[in-house]
N, C-alpha and C positions, 0 to 999 in steps of 0.2 A: 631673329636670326640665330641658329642652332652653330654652337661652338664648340669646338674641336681641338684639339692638341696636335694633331697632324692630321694632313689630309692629304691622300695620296690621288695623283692624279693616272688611270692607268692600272688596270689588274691583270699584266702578263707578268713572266719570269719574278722583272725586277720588284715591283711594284705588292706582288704577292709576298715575294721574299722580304721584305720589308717589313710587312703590315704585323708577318709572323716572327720575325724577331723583336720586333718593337713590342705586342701582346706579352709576347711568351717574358721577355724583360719584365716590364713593367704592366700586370692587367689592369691596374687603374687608369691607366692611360685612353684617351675617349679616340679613338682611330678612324676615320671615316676614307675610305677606297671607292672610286667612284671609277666604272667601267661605263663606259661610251656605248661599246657593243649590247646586243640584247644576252649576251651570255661569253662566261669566260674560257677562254683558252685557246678559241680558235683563232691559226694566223697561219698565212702563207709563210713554207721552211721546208729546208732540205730533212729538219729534225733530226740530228744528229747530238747523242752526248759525249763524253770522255770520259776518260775516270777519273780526270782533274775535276767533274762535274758530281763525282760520284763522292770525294773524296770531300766535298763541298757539304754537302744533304745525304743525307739515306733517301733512297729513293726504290721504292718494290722493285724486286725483279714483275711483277705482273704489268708494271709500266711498259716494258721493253719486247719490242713487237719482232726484233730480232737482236741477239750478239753477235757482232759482227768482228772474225777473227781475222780475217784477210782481206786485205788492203793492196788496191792496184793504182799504179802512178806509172800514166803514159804519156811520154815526149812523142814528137816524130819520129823518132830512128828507136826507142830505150823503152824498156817494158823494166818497172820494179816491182817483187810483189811480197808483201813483209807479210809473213805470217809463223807466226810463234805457239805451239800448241798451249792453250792456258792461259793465253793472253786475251783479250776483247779489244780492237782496236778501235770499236763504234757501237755505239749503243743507240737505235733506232727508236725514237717513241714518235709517239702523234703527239702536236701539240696540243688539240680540244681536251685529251685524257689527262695529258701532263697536267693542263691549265684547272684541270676540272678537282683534281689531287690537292695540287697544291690549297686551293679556294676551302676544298676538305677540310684541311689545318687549321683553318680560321675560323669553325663553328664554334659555338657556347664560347666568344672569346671576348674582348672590346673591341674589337673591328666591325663595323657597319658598313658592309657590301652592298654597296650601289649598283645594279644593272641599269642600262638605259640611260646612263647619267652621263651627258656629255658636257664638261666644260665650255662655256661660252664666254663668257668672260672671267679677265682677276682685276680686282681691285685693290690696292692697300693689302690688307688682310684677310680678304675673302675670295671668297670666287661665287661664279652665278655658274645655275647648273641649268639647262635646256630655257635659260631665256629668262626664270622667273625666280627659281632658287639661290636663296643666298647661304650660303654657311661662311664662319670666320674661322680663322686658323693660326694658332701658334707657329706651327712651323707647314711648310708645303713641298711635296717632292713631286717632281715631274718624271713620273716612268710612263709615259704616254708616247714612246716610240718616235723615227722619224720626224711625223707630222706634230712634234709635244708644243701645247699648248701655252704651257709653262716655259719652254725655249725661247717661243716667240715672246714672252710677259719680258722675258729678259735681255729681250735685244739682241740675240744670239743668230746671227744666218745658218744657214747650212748651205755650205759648197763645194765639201766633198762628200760624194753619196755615187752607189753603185746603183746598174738598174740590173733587173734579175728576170731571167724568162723559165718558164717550170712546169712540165710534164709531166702529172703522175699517172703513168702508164697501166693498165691493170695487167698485174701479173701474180701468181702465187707462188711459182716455182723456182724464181729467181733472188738471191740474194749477195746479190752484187755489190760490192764497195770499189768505186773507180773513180778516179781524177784524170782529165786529160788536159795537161798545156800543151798548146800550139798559138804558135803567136798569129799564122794565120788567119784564124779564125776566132781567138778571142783575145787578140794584142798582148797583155801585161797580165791576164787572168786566165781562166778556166774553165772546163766543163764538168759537170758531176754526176754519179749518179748515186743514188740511196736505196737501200734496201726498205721497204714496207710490208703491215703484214700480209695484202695482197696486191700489192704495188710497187714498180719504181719512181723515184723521184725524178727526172732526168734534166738539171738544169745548165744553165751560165749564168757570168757575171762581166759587167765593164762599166768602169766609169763614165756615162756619158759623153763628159766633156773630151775624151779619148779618142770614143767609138762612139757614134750615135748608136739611138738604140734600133733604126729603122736599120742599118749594117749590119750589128749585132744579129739580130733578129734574123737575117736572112743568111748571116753565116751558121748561126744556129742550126738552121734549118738543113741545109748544105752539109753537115759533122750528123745528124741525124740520121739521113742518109744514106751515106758514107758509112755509120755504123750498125747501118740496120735497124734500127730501135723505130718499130713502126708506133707512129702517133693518131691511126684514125679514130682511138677509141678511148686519146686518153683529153686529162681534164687539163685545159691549160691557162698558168696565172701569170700575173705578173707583180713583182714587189720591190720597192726601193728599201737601199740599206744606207745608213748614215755613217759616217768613219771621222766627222767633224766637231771633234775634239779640243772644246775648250775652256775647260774646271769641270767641277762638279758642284761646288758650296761657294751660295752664291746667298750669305749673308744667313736667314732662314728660309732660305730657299735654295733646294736640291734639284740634281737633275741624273737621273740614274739610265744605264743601258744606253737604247739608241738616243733616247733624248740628248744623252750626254756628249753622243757621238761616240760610241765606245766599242762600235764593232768593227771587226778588222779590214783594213782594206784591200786586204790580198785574199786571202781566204773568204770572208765574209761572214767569220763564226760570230756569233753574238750572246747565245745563250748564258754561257759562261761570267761574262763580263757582266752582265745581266743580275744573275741572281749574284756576284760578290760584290756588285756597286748597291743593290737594295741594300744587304748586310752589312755592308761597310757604312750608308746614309742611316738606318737605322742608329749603331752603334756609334755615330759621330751628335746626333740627335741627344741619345742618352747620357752622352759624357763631352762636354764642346772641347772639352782637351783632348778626345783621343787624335792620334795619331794613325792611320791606315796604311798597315804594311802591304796589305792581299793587294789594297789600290794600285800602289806605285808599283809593286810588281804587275800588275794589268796595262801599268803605262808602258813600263820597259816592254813588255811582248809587244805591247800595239807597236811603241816603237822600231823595232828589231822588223815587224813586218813593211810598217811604212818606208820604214827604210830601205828595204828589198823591191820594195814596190816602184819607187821611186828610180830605183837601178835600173829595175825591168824597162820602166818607162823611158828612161834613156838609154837606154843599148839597140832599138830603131832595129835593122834588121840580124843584128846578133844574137835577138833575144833566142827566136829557137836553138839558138846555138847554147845557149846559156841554160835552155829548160832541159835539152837533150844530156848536158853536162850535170845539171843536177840530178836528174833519174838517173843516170850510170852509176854519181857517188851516191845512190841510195841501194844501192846492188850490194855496195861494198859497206860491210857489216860495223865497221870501224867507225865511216863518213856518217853511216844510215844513223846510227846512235846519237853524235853529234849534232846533225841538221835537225834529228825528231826533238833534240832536246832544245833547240833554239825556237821550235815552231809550236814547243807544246807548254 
């Protein structure tokens, strides 16, 4: 059995980010990343960054398939639209390119990239890779998303999780950034759409247990046409997001991004949380004293939204009253600063 110092389960965002701060730390270090998929980076997503993302990694401008300056936020009755010349409010990449970048950073390193490698079982100190494979491991981090392997090793449910419907429409001429609350039609959440380099993203989000997704689904459908956005010709997915949230360090064993539950339940951003729980599990690996400030600041935001979320959910038919109310104080340049700073 082939031994290891860490063995990551998982080669998106978090799982990447990880593998690269741990190397670049320490290159004696024996690293083994083991990706399920037959290739990394591809994942259903609205693909959106920030520049909380950016301020994060250096990341090409050749990543970025648009800059996206202007930003729309529609209630029923309230139309907001932030745009600041010299700003970037969204930064558009694919995930396959993203994923394929980052993988980049890990050549000639101690990381041993696994394609094809799906986790089937853990045991003690190892894990079995498609049935036959064993390897053993010092420490093990579960960046293996939603369905993580490593969550379930540890007894961990997931019971809050969003389901997601998603249109990418071919377009080339459009680059639109737009959120629409209506509680109508997507209860306590939203609809979106994304700008691509010849596509939009066009999705939603709702907690199941809220909305079924067979509602969902048909409301969806219903706001599509309502806004025009003809769908015969585009590709449509579907993808659940986890927001079930409970540790991270779990002895020598981690659990980063969705594994961890660590994407928002109001928004449903993830990325973010993503590649600063890899860097933050690496650097708690490297030193078992550190302390993680980037973290509990990722608790507090997730907080701040669950907590909002949680409002929405009980305000029953005030809610559009309450989304209609927040779009107006986003008009107002004073409130707009405020709320952008509590949500970003």
């Amino acid at each position: 059995m082939k031994e290891f110092d860490v063995i990551i389960v998982g080669a998106g965002p978090a799982g990447l980010r990880c593998a690269e701060v741990l190397t670049n730390s320490d290159p004696e270090l024996k690293i083994l990343l083991l990706e399920r998929k037959q290739e990394v980076g591809p994942k259903v997503c609205a693909g959106g960054l920030t520049k909380k993302d950016l301020d994060l990694m250096e990341i090409p401008d050749t990543l970025f398939e648009h800059k996206v300056q202007r930003a729309t936020i529609k209630s029923p009755i309230y139309t907001s639209v932030n745009e600041k010349e010299g700003l970037v409010v969204l930064y558009a990449i694919n995930r396959k390119e993203f994923g394929q970048w980052q993988a980049g950073k890990l050549k000639n390193t101690g990381v041993e990239l696994l394609t094809n490698a799906k986790v089937t079982a853990i045991d003690g100190n190892k894990v079995t890779v498609n049935l036959t494979e064993e390897y053993g491991y010092k420490y093990l981090v579960g960046a293996d998303g939603v369905s993580s392997i490593v969550r379930r090793y540890l007894k961990l449910p997931v019971e809050k999780r969003l389901v997601t419907f998603q249109y990418t429409i071919p377009r080339s001429d459009d680059v639109r950034f737009e959120m629409y609350l209506n509680s109508k039609y997507f209860h306590s959440w939203y609809a979106w759409i994304f700008p691509h380099r010849n596509s939009l993203a066009v999705g939603c989000a709702c907690d199941p247990e809220i909305m079924s997704p067979k509602k969902l689904k048909e409301n969806f459908h219903k706001w599509l046409k309502e806004n025009d956005l003809d769908i015969t010709n585009a590709k449509y997915e579907s993808f659940p997001i986890s927001y079930d949230y409970r540790g991270y360090i779990f002895d020598n064993v981690f659990l980063t991004g969705e594994a961890a539950g660590l994407a928002c339940g109001f928004t449903g951003e993830g990325i973010y949380q993503a590649l600063v729980s890899g860097e933050e599990v690496a650097k708690t690996i490297l030193d078992n004293g550190y302390v993680s400030q980037p973290m509990l600041k990722i608790l507090k935001y997730n907080r701040i939204q669950h907590n909002l979320l949680k409002f929405l959910i009980k305000a029953g038919p005030l809610r559009n009253f309450i989304f209609n109310m927040i779009v107006l104080l986003l008009k107002n340049k004073g409130a707009n600063s405020r709320i952008s700073k509590g949500l970003s």
